[in-house]
TORLUMRO-732291 format. One record per residue (C-alpha): residue in one letter; y, z, x. Coordinates in steps of 0.1 Angstrom, whole numbers. Example, Ala and Ser with C-alpha at 12.3 -4.5 7.8 and 13.67 -1.06 7.14 Angstrom:
// TORLUMRO-732291
(a (-45 78 123)) (s (-11 71 137)) 
This chain:
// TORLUMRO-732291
(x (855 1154 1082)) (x (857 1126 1053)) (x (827 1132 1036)) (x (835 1089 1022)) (x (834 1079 1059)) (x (800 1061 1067)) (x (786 1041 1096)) (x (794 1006 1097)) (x (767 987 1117)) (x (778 970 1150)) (x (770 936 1134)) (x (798 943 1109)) (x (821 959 1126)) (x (842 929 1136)) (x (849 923 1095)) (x (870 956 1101)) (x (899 936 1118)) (x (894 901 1112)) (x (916 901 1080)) (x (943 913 1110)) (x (959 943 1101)) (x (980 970 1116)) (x (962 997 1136)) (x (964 1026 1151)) (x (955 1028 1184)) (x (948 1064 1192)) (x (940 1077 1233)) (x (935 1104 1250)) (x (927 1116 1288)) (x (924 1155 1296)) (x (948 1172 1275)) (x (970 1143 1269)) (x (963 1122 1238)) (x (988 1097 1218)) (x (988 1074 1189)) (x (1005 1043 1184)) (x (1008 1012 1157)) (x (995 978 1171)) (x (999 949 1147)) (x (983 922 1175)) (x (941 930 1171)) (x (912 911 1166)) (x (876 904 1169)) (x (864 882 1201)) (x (829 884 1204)) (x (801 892 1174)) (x (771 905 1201)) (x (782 931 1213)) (x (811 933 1188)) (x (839 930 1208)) (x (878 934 1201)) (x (911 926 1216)) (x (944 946 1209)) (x (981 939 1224)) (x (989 974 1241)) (x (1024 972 1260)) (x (1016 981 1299)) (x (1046 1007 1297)) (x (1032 1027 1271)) (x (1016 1063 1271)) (x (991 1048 1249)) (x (982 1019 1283)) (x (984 1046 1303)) (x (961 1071 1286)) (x (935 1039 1281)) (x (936 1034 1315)) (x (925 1065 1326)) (x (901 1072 1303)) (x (882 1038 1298)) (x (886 1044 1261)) (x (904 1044 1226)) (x (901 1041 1189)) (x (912 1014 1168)) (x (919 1031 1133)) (x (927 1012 1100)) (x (956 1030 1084)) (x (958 1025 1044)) (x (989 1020 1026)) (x (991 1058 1017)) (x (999 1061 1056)) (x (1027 1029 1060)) (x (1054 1058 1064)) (x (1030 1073 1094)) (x (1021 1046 1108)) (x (1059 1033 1113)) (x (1070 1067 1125)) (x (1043 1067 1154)) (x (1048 1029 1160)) (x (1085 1041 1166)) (x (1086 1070 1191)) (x (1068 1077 1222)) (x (1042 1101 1233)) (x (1061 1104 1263)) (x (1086 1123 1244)) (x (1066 1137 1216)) (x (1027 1149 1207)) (x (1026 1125 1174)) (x (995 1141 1164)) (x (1014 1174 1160)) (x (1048 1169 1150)) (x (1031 1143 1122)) (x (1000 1169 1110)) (x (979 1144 1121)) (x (939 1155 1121)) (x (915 1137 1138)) (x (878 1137 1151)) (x (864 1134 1186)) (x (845 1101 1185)) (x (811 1101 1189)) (x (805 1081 1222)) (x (838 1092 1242)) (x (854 1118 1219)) (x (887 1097 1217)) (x (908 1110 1189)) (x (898 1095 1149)) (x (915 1092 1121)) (x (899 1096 1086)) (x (919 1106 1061)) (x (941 1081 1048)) (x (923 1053 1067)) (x (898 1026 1058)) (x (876 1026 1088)) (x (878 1036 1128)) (x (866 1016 1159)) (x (853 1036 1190)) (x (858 1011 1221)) (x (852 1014 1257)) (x (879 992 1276)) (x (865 961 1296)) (x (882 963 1324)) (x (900 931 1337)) (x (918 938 1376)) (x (931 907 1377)) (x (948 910 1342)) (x (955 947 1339)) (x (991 944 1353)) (x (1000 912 1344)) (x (988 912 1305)) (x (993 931 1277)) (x (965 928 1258)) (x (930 949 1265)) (x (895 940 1258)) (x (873 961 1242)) (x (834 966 1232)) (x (832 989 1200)) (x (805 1012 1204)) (x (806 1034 1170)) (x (821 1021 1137)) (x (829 1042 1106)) (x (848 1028 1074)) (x (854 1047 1037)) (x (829 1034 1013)) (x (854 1032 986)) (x (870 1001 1004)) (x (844 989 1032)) (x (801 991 1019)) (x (778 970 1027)) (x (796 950 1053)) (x (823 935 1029)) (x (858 950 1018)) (x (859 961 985)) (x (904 956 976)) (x (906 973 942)) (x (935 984 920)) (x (915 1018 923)) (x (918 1019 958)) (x (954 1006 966)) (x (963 1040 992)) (x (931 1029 1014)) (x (940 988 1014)) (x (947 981 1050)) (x (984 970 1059)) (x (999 945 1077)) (x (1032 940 1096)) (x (1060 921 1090)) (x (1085 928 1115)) (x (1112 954 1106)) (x (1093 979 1092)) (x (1080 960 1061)) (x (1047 955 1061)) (x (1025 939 1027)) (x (989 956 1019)) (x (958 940 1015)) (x (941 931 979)) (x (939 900 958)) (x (908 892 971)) (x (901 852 962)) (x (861 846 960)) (x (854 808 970)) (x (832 791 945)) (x (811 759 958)) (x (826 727 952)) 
């Protein structure tokens, strides 16, 4: 669909999230699928890469997970901040997000969950590690990514690449409230 999107190898795919910003977790089972914002997510094992993201146990989003074994993690830019606080605000109990927002997205290419591309750095495909003794008592899920994109204009080569070119793709990040801050001013260490 996004002709910028590439593979990103498994090895790098936990540099996606560990700079911690907001995602979008997207789901599906049957005919049912939902998006929602997650600003809890994070990288917890290199080999395999392996994630962990806060979904609330009452959500569609849970639910969908649940039956399905799987669900993308996608990296909205700032172009989408407007999106992704409108789907982080509404359920998909009440409301197919995809279609009342014009959202497109791809079937993965391990379990087909639903992807988003444009407007996003990079997608994670996962397949839920499933926990019995923790699945109602916690709400975070475990995760191992089994496909990895990101948009070479902001992720190449295993490293992200925060330009003033590339401001609408710079991942964003949550600050309660609906005001989030975008990634960018990248500070390179120099040896002491």
């Amino acid at each position: 669909m996004n002709e910028h999107f590439q593979p990103v190898a498994l090895e790098h795919a936990s540099r996606l999230i560990n700079h911690g910003p907001t995602v979008l977790v997207t789901s599906a089972d049957g005919g049912r699928r939902n998006v929602m914002a997650a600003a809890w997510s994070m990288p917890v094992e290199f080999t395999p890469p392996r994630v962990a993201v806060v979904i609330d146990k009452r959500t569609c989003t849970r639910e969908l997970v649940m039956a399905s074994g799987a669900f993308g993690l996608c990296l909205p830019g700032a172009a989408l901040v407007d999106l992704t606080y409108a789907v982080g605000s509404a359920s998909g109990r009440d409301i197919d997000k995809f279609a009342r927002h014009g959202i497109v997205a791809k079937a993965g290419p391990v379990f087909g969950v639903p992807l988003i591309e444009s407007g996003c750095a990079a997608w994670l495909e996962c397949r839920l590690i499933r926990e019995p003794h923790t699945e109602d008592a916690y709400d975070t899920c475990f995760a191992e990514v089994v496909a990895a994109a990101a948009d070479a204009r902001i992720f190449a080569n295993g490293h992200w690449l925060f330009r003033g070119d590339n401001l609408g793709l710079q991942t964003i990040h949550h600050l309660g409230g609906g005001n989030f801050v975008h990634a960018g001013g990248v500070l390179r260490a120099q040896p002491l």
